[in-house]
Each structure stands twice: as C-alpha cells, then as structure tokens.
N, C-alpha and C positions, 0 to 999 in steps of 0.2 A: 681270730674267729673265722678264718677264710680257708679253714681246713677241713671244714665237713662238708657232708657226702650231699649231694645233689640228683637230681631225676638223671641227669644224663651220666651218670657211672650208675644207674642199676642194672642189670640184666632184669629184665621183664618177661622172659621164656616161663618164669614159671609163677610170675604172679598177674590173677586173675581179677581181684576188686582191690581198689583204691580211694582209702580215705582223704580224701584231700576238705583241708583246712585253709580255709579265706577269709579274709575281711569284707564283708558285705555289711558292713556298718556306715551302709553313705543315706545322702540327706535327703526326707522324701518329703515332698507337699505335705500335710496333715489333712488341709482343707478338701484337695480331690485327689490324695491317694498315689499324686506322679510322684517321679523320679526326677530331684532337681540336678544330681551329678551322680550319673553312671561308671566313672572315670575309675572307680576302683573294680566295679566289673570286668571294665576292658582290660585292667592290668593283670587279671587272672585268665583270661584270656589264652597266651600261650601255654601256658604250664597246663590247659585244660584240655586244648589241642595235639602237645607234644605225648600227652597222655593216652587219647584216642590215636593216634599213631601206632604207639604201640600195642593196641589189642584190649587198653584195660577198661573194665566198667569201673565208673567213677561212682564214690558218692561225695557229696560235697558238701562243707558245715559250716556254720558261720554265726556268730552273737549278732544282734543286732539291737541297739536302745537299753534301757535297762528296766528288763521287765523283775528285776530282782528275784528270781527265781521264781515265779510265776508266770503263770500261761495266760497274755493279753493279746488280745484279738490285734492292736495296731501294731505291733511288735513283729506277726508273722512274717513270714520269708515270702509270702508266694509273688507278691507283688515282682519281689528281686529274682526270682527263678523266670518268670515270664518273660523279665526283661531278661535274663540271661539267654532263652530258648530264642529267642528274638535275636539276638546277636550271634548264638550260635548257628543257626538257620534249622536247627533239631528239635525233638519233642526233649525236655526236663521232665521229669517227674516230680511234684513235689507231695515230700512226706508229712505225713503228719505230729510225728516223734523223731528225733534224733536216738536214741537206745529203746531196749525193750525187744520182745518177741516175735512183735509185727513186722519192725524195722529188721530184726536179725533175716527172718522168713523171704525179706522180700531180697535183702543186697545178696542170699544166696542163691535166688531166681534169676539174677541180673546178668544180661549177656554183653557180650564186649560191645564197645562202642553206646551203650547206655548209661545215663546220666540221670543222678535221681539229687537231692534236695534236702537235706535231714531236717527238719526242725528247729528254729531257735535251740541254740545252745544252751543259754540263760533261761529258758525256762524252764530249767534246774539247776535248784543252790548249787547242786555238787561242780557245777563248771567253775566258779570262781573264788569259791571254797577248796579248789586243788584236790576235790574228794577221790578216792583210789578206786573205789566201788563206781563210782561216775565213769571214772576214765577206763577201765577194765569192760565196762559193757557197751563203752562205744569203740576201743579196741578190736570187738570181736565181728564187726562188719566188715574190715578189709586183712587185706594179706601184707598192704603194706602201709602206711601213714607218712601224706607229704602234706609240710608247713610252707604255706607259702603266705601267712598272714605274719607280715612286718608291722603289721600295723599294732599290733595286740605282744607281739614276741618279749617285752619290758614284764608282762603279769603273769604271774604265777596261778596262772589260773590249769585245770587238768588237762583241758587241749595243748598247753601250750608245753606242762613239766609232765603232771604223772602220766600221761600218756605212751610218755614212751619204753614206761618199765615194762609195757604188756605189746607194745608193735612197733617192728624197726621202723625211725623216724628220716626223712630227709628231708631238704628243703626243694621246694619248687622253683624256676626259672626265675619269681619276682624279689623272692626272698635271697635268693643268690646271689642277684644283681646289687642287691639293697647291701647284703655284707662285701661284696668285692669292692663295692663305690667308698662304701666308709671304712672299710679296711684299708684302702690304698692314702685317701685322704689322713690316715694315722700313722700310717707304715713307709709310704713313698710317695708322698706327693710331688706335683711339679710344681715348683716355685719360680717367684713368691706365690705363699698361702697366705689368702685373707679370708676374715671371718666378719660378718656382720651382724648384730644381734640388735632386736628392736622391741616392741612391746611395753609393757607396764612396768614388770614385776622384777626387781632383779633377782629376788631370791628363786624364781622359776629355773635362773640362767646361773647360780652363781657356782655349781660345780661345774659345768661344762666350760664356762669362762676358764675358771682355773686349770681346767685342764688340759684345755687348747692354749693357752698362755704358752705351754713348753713344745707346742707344735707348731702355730702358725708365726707368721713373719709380721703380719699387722693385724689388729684387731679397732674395729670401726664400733661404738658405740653409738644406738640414735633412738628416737623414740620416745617415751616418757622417761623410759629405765632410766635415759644419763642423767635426771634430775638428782643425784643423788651424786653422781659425780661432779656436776658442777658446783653443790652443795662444798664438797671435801676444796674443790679450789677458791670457795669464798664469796661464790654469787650467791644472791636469792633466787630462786624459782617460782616464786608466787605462792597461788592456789596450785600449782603443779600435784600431782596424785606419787606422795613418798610412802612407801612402806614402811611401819616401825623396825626400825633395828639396818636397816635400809644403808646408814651411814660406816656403820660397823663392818657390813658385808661389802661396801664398796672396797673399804683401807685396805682389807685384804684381800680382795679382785689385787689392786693397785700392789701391793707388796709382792704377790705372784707373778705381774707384770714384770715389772721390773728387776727382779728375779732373775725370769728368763727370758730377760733382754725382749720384749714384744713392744712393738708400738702402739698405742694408743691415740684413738682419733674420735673426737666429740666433736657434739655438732657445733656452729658458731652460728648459727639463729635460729628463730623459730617460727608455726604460728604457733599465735597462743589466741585464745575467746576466754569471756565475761563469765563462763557457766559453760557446764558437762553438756551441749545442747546443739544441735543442726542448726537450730536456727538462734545462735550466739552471736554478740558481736565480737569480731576478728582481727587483729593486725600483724606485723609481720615486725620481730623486735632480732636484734641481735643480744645473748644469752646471756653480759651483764644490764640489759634492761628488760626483764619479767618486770609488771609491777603486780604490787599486792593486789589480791583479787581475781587476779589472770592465772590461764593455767596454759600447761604445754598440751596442743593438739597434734599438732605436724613438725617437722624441721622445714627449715624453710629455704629459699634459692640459693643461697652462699655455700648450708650445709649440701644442700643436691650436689652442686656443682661440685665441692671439694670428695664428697664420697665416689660419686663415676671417676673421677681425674686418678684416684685413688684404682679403681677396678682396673684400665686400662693400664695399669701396671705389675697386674697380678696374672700368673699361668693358674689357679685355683680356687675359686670363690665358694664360700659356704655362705645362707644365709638363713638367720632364724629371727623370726620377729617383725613387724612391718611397722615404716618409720614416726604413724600416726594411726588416728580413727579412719581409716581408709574407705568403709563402707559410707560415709559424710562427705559428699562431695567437696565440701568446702577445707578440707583435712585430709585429701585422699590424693593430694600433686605428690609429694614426698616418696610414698611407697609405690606409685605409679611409674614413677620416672627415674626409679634407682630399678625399675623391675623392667622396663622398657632398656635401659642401657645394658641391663646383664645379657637381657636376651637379644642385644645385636652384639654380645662380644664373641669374637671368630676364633682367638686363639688362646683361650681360658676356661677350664671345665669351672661348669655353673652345677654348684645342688643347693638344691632348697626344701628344708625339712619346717616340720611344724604345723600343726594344722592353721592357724592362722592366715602365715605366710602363704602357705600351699592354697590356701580360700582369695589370700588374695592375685596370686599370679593366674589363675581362674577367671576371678570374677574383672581385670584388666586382657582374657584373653590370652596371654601369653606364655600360657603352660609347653606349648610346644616348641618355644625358644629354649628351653633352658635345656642346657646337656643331661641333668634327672630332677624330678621333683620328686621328696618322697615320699612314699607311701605312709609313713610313722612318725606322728608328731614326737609324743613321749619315747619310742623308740629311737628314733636319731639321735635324744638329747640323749637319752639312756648310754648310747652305743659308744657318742664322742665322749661322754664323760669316763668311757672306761671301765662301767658297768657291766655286770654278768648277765645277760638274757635270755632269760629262761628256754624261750622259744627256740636261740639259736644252741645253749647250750645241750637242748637235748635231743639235739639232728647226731646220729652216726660220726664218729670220727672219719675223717676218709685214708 
C-alpha cells in the first residue's frame, strides 16, 4: 500500500482549490462546549501548511459524532474550526453546508492562501451510505482531493471510496506517514518484532492476531483477553469477563501461533476485585489462583516486570490494547508502566494504535515518547490484518 501518490509528487502549478479531508472527530466537553484533545487537529497541521505553501485555497471536511445523517446543532464543526484558526494564527471560515450551491459559489471566490470549513459531513446520509450523487457534488469544490483522514480510511463511506471516481485523490503528509510506518512494520521490519495486545475482547483482535503470528517474533498477551487463554491451559479465571465462543477463537489464535513458529507470552498474575467497581475490593493473585467470584482488572508486578524485560529486547514494538481498567486508579499501574518503559526505550521503534491505547498513553502523558501513536484505531487493526482500505485504496497509484 506504500505506492500511492502523496502531496509532495504533485505539481501544484496548476491547481487552485483543494479538497482536503481530516479527522476532526476528537473529544469535546458536552457540558461547556471545550475541546478536551486537540491532538488530531495538530496532526493535520502540516499537510495544511505544506498546502498553503504551495499557493492553494484549502477547503477542509471532516465527520464528526453521529448525527446519522441529520443536521444537529452539537455535532457542528465551528467549535473545531476556531480551534483550528487559533492554531493556525489565520482567519478559517466556517461553512454552513459541505455541498450544494452556496458551498460551490463560495470555494470558486476563494483566493490562495484561504481556508474555509465545510459542514459536517454526516449531516448527510449519502456520506456513509457511499452515495455517488453525495460524492459527485462534493467533488466539484476542488481541483484536487487530499485524504489525509487515517482515521476513518477502514469505511466505505463516499469521502473515503466514491469520491474518487469524480477527483484525482492523494494522500496527505499524516496519511503517508501512517502507511509507510505500517507498511514497513509488515514488509521490513527491524528485528526482533513484538506485538502486544490488551483489552477485553479477543474476538475484536483475533484477525490481526492471526495475521501478525506470520510476522512478528513474539507476541505478548495481557489484559482481560488472556482469560480465555489461560482457560485453554486449565486454570479458572473466576468472574473474569469471557466472550461466548471466546475458547474456540483462542485454539485457533494458538494453532496459528504455532504454525508460524511465534512465541507467546501470558501474563503470570494479576489484580483481580470483588465487582466491575472503583471502589472493589482488590488483591494481587498469581493466574492459577483467581478464586470464584473475582475478576481480572489489571496484570500485576511479576506480569510488568516480565513484559518490559521482554521490550528491551525488541528493535519493534506494536501495541494494541491496554493491560487493565486503566482510567481506575486502583487498575491503571499495569498499562501505566508498560507505557512509561516503551516510551524510554532508545533503540526500538514504538507504534501504538487503537483508540483506547492511544487514550491511554495520553491520559499517562506520554504520547510524545513514543516513535508514532496512531491516528486510527479501526484502521491500524484494519491495515495489520491485511485488509483492503478503502481510503488508502482509492489515493492515485504513484
């Protein structure tokens, strides 16, 4: 996927507005209206900049919430345009429509170096409905169309496919970045590659599982998910929270492993509490003693210590899932301190995808250690799994 066409092989001599396509789908107060993470603004950033360089009037679009193709007042952009004109230190303009007459009227008034704002996207079906007619009349604002929304690139929605039957498509600076990191991690990595995966659900993980098995060198299991592996080796896990069909979809994780020769590495304790609760009571048990009743909240210091011992011997770390209830103090050492060692490793490229994870290396502070976090939860998993994405499939060959 690391063969299509980007901002910096276009000649821009003769184009004059620019569609550009972002993810502005970040997390705002509800109660007064702020902006609690800006952080996917800033990463549109340069592709916005590189853009006004060259001479072009931008306009810029972005889904945000799910107004389900309706027009809902808390859903607007302008909030996000503000904050953008604020960061850029320029006036934004924001529109009132993404398509339609007005919109066409205005992006052909637009002089270089101006920046305007389209509308919620979603507040019309036809964006996630893939509609042709949708994508055709928002087409006709620019001369060119850059995706640089990684984030959304997995849906088949019209910004991301039919869009580009009606305007040549390329990717932007973030979007580029996003396929060269997880292209090389599939194509060339530096080894050892290890993978870590945490979270609940293993059915969320179990293609990607599978299909990093024939890629990395070790694979770390932690989190609720290995409830179901330690299951297949004969422990109980208590109250632990198992997926139906759960044991099924391990054996064959575990046949794929083994397969292609991957090592596998569970945690060897835990915490576990009384009840799904902050205010649970807590102890710290090694994983053949869960007792009935209890559930898995965190991994616990045996498992810390042997997963970092494990990092420091990796040139490649991926990680998806974080190792507990992390936002609960009492459940939050685990993903804390597997996130704290990635981000002092010096001679190891660190990415971490997912939105969870990416909330948590955030909310611990320490997004700027790591070599990339990604922009795309769904998308990263999309990407390692070997999946077709729509987004990146329908950027220009180069």
């Amino acid at each position: 996927m690391n063969n299509k066409k980007n901002i910096l092989e276009v000649d821009f001599s003769l184009i004059k507005r620019v569609l550009l396509r972002v993810d502005f789908n970040i997390p705002i107060d509800i109660s007064n209206r702020k902006i609690s993470d800006a952080s996917r603004i800033l990463a549109s950033i340069p592709t916005i900049k590189y853009l006004l360089q060259q001479g072009c009037a931008i306009l810029i679009c972005s889904h945000f919430g799910r107004p389900n193709g309706n027009y809902v007042e808390e859903f607007k952009l302008d909030i996000i345009s503000s904050k953008l004109s604020e960061l850029l230190g320029q006036d934004v303009t924001q529109l009132d429509d993404c398509i339609g007459l007005d919109v066409e009227e205005f992006s052909k008034k637009m002089q270089p170096g101006e920046i305007a704002v389209l509308q919620n996207l979603r507040f019309h079906s036809g964006e996630e409905s893939n509609e042709s007619e949708f994508a055709k009349n928002l087409s006709k604002l620019a001369d060119l169309y850059v995706n640089d929304a990684f984030g959304v690139a997995h849906r088949n929605h019209a910004s991301m496919d039919k869009i580009s039957n009606f305007i040549p498509m390329v990717s932007g600076l973030l979007l580029k970045k996003e396929i060269d990191i997880f292209s090389s991690i599939l194509q060339s990595p530096e080894r050892p590659l290890l993978s870590v995966f945490g979270g609940a659900k293993v059915s969320d993980k179990l293609r990607v599982i599978e299909s990093l098995s024939s890629v990395v060198d070790v694979m770390i299991i932690g989190g609720a998910m290995s409830a179901p592996f330690l299951i297949l080796e004969g422990l109980k896990v208590g109250d632990s929270f198992v997926e139906e069909g759960a044991e099924e979809s391990v054996e064959k994780i575990m046949k794929s492993i083994s397969k292609n020769h991957c090592e596998i590495i569970l945690p060897d304790d835990f915490i576990i509490s009384d009840s799904f609760s902050e205010k649970s009571n807590i102890q710290t048990v090694d994983k053949d003693s869960i007792p009935s009743g209890w559930r898995i909240m965190d991994i616990g210091p045996k498992s810390v210590q042997k997963f970092i011992a494990q990092f420091y011997l990796s040139k490649t770390l991926i990680w998806n899932g974080p190792m507990g209830v992390f936002e609960w103090e009492k459940f939050s050492s685990g993903t804390k301190l597997l996130a704290q060692a990635i981000g002092s490793l010096n001679e190891c490229v660190s990415v971490v995808g997912g939105g969870s994870t990416v909330e948590a290396i955030s909310f611990f502070g320490l997004s700027d250690q790591i070599s990339h976090v990604s922009t795309g939860g769904g998308a990263s998993i999309s990407f390692l799994e070997g999946s077709t994405l729509p987004g990146i499939k329908s950027l220009l060959d180069n």
